[in-house]
N, C-alpha and C positions, 0 to 999 in steps of 0.2 A: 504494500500500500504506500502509495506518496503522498509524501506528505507537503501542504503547501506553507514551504519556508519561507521568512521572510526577507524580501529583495534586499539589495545593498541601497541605502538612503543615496539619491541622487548631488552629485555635488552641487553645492550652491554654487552661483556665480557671484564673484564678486560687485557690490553696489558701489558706482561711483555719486560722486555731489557734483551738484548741480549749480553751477554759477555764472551770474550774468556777467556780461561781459562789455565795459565800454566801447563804444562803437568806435570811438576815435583811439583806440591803444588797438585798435588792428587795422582802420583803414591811417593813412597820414594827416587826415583834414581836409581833402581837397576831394570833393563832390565827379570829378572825374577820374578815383581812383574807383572811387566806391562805385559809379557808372559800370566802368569796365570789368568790374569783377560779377557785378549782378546780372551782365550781359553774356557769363558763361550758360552753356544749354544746359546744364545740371540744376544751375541756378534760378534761371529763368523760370524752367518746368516748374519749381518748386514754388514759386510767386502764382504760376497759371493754376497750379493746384488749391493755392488758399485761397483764390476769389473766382476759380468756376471758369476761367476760360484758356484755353490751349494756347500758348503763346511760342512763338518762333522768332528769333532775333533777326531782325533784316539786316542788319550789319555789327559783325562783331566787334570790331574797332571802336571806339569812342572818345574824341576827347575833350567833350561838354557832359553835363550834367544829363542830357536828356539822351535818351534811347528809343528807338524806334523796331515797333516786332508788329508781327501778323498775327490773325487767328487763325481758326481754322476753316473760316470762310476766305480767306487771304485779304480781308478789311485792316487796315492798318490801327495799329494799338498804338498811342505815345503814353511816355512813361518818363515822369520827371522824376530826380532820386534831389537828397535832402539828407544830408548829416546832424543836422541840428532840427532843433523846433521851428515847424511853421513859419512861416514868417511873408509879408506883404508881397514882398520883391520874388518869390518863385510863387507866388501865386501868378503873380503880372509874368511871369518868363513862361508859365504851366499855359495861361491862356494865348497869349501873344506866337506860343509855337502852335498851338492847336489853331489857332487861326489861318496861321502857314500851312499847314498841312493843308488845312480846308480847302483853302485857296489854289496850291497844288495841285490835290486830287481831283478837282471841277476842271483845272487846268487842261491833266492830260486826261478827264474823261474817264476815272478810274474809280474807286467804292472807298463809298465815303468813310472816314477815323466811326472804327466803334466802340472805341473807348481810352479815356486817359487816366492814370496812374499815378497818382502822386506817392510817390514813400518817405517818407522821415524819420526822424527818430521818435519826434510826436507830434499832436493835433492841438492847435487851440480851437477852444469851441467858438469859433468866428470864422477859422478856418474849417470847421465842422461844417458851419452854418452854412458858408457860399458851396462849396461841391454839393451841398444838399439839394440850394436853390436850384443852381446849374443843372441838375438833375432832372429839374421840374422845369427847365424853360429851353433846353437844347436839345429837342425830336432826334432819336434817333443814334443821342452819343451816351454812354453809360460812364460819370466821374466813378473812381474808385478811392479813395482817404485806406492808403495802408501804413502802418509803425512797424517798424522792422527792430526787433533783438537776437543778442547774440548769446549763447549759451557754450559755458564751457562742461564737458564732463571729460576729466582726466588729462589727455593731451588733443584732444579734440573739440573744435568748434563748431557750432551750429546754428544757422539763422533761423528764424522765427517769424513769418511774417503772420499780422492782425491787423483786419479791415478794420478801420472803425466809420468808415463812411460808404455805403453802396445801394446803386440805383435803387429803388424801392421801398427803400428803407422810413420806418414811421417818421414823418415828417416833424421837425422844433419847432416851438411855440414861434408861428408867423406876426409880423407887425406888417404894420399902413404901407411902407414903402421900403423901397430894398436900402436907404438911407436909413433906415431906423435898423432895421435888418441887420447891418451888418454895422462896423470902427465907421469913423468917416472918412480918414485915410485910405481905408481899404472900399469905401461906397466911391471915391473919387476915380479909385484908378479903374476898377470894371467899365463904365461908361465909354471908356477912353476905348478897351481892349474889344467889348461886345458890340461894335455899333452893328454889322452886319449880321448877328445871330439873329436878332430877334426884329421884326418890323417895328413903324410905330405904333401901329393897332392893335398889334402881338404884348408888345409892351402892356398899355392901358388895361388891354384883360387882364394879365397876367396880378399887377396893382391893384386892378378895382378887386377882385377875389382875393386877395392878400386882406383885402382891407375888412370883407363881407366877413372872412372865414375869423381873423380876428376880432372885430364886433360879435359873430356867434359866441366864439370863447369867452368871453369878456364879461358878456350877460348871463352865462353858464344857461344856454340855450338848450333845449329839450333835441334840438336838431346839431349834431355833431358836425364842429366843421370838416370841410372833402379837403381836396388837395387843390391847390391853385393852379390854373391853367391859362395859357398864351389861347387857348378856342375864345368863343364868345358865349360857350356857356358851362355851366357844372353843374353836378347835381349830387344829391343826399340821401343817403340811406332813410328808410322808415320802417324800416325790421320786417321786409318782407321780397321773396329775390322775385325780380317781375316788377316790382315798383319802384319808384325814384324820386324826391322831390329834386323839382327841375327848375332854375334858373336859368335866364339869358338875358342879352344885351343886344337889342333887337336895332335895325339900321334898315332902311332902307328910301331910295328917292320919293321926292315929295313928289317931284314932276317929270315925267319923261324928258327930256330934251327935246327940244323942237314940239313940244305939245301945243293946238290950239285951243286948248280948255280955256273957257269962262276966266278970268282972273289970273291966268300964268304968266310968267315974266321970264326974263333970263336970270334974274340975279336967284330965284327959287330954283330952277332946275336942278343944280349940281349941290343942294342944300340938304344933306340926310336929315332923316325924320326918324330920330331916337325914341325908344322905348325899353321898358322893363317888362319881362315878361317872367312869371315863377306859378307855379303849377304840379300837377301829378304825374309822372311817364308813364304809361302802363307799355309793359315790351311781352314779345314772348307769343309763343301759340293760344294762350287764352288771353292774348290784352285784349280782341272784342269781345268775347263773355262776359270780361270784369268789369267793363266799359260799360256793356250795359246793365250790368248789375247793380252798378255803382249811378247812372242814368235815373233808374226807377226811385231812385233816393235824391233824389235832382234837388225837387222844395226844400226839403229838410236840410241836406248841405246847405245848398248856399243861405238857408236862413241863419244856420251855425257861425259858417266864414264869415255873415254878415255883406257881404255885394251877390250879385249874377256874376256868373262864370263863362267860360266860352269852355264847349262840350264838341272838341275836336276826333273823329273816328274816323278820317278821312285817311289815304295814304296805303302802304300797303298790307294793312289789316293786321299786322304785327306791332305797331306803336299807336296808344293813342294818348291824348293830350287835355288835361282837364285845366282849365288854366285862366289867371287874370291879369290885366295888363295896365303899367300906369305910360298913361303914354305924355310927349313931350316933353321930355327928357334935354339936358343935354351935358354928356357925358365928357365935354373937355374942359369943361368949368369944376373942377375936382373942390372946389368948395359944398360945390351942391353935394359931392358924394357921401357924406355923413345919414344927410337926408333920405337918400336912395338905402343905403344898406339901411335905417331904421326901418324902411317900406316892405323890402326883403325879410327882415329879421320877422317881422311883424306876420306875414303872411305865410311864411316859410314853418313858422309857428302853428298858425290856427290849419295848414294844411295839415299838422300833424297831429295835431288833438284830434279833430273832429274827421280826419280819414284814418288814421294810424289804428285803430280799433276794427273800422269796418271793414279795410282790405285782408286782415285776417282772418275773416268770416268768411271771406268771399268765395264760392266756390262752384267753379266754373260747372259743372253738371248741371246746377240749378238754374242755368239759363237756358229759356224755352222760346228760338224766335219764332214771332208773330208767324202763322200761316199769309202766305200770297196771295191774296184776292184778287189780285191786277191779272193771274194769271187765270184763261178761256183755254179750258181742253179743246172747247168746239171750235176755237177760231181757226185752225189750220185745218180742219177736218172738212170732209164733202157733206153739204146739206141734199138732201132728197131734193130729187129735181134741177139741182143746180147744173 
């Protein structure tokens, strides 16, 4: 019989300690050493692995701070590095090459940067705040805020990179304008570096929802604020997926050009004719069900919200629009805009008191339309005799 002896205890391995390592007692100080060495492909991998995107060095040599690699869509990544804390002046050198590049690529007709990199050693939350922004106002480019450390165990060194800023990410307490937003030193020099990111129209959205979604905060609003956007419009949750409270910033000509209407002139034709518009989205395979389910309570709402609504089901049967409008408006007189977001906050509100109950009830089966009386079996058919 055998017997089951006991095995030999496996050898431990020795624990080494674990210690940080200043950045400048291995690189010399000079932001183009530390470039060229992050710019090894072992290296690089290891940065594409912490923040999610496959990165390839387009040229190993360097001898600037900034780096230039691919993905794996071959869209060009730049990648500014940073020995010390954050600071103003590669903020302005991060944007001013990304702008280059821009420029470049439109140049020779090529795909567009889909993402920039900044690494340091750390972040100040100012510097947190603008890649945040950027985030929210440059379509199509993804900033990344990474701190890079070094770790020694034994006679070996190890880098460490941690995002602490990336695309998507829950958005910081937003203010009125990107001059509150951000130092003033640092509000002075973006204007300077973005003027071609963003149009002037793009802009103004982009502030007047800074300002809306702020005001919401402020008054500790039952309607959480969205995320700020360069569109003309946004919209808010109301705890139900299919619905949206929906905002916009409505525009359009008073007059045709060349019209001969009663009372038209030329100085009116090219004169947009502002409004605000906020209201319910209903989207989705049953938005005309809930539409008219939510119809049949017509009286009763709008007695709730206190005005008439305009009861939109038009379009292509998947979004409909339940909605009220303050019209003449004019949105480059930003003194007025206090007034506006009061208007907003105010109806953005009683939209969701007095729907935010009923759309959870709502339940598309219960809708039974009307039978077609307009519609004659006998009218295409042969009458006797005919």
């Amino acid at each position: 019989m055998l017997l089951n002896m006991p095995s030999e205890p496996l050898q431990k391995l020795t624990l080494g300690r674990l210690e940080k390592v200043d950045l400048r007692t291995y690189w010399s100080g000079e932001n183009a050493e530390f470039a060229s060495w992050l710019a090894q492909a072992d290296i690089i991998k290891l940065l594409g692995e912490a923040i999610g995107i496959e990165l390839t060095v387009s040229q190993e040599e360097t001898d600037s701070a900034e780096i230039l690699c691919r993905d794996g869509d071959d869209r060009p990544i730049l990648i500014e590095t940073q020995l010390e804390p954050t600071d103003h002046y590669h903020l302005g050198q991060l944007l001013t090459a990304m702008a280059r590049l821009q420029a470049d690529t439109l140049q020779a007709n090529t795909l567009q940067a889909a993402a920039v990199i900044w690494i340091a050693s750390s972040f100040t939350s100012e510097h947190q705040a603008a890649l945040s922004w950027l985030n929210q106002i440059a379509p199509g480019i993804h900033f990344f805020g990474v701190e890079i450390e070094l770790w020694r165990i034994g006679e070996s060194v190890a880098p460490k990179f941690n995002w602490v800023v990336q695309p998507h990410r829950e958005t910081i307490a937003v203010s009125d304008s990107l001059a509150e937003l951000l130092p003033e030193d640092l509000s002075e020099v973006l204007p300077e570096i973005l003027p071609e990111i963003l149009t002037e129209a793009q802009q103004q959205n982009l502030d007047f929802w800074y300002g809306l979604c702020h005001q919401l905060e402020r008054r500790g609003s039952i309607v959480k604020p969205s995320h700020p956007s360069t569109e003309d419009n946004i919209s808010f949750a109301i705890g139900r997926a299919g619905f949206r409270l929906y905002t916009r910033l409505d525009e359009s000509d008073q007059v045709e050009p060349g019209s001969n209407e009663p009372g038209s002139n030329e100085l009116d034709a090219d004169e947009p004719e502002q409004s605000l518009t906020v209201g319910l989205l209903l989207s989705g395979e049953d938005a005309r069900p809930h539409f008219y389910l939510l119809e049949e309570q017509q009286e009763a709402i709008e007695a709730e919200i206190g005005i008439p609504l305009e009861w939109d089901a038009e379009g292509d049967g998947k979004t409909c629009l339940i909605y009220c409008t303050l019209a003449d408006v004019d949105l480059a007189d930003r003194d007025q805009w206090i007034e506006y977001y009061q208007w907003f906050c105010v109806y953005l509100e009683q939209f969701h008191d007095v729907l935010g109950d009923r759309i959870k009830r709502l339940n598309a089966n219960d809708y039974q339309p009307l039978p077609d009386y307009g519609f004659n079996p006998l009218k295409s058919a042969s009458l006797p005799g005919s």
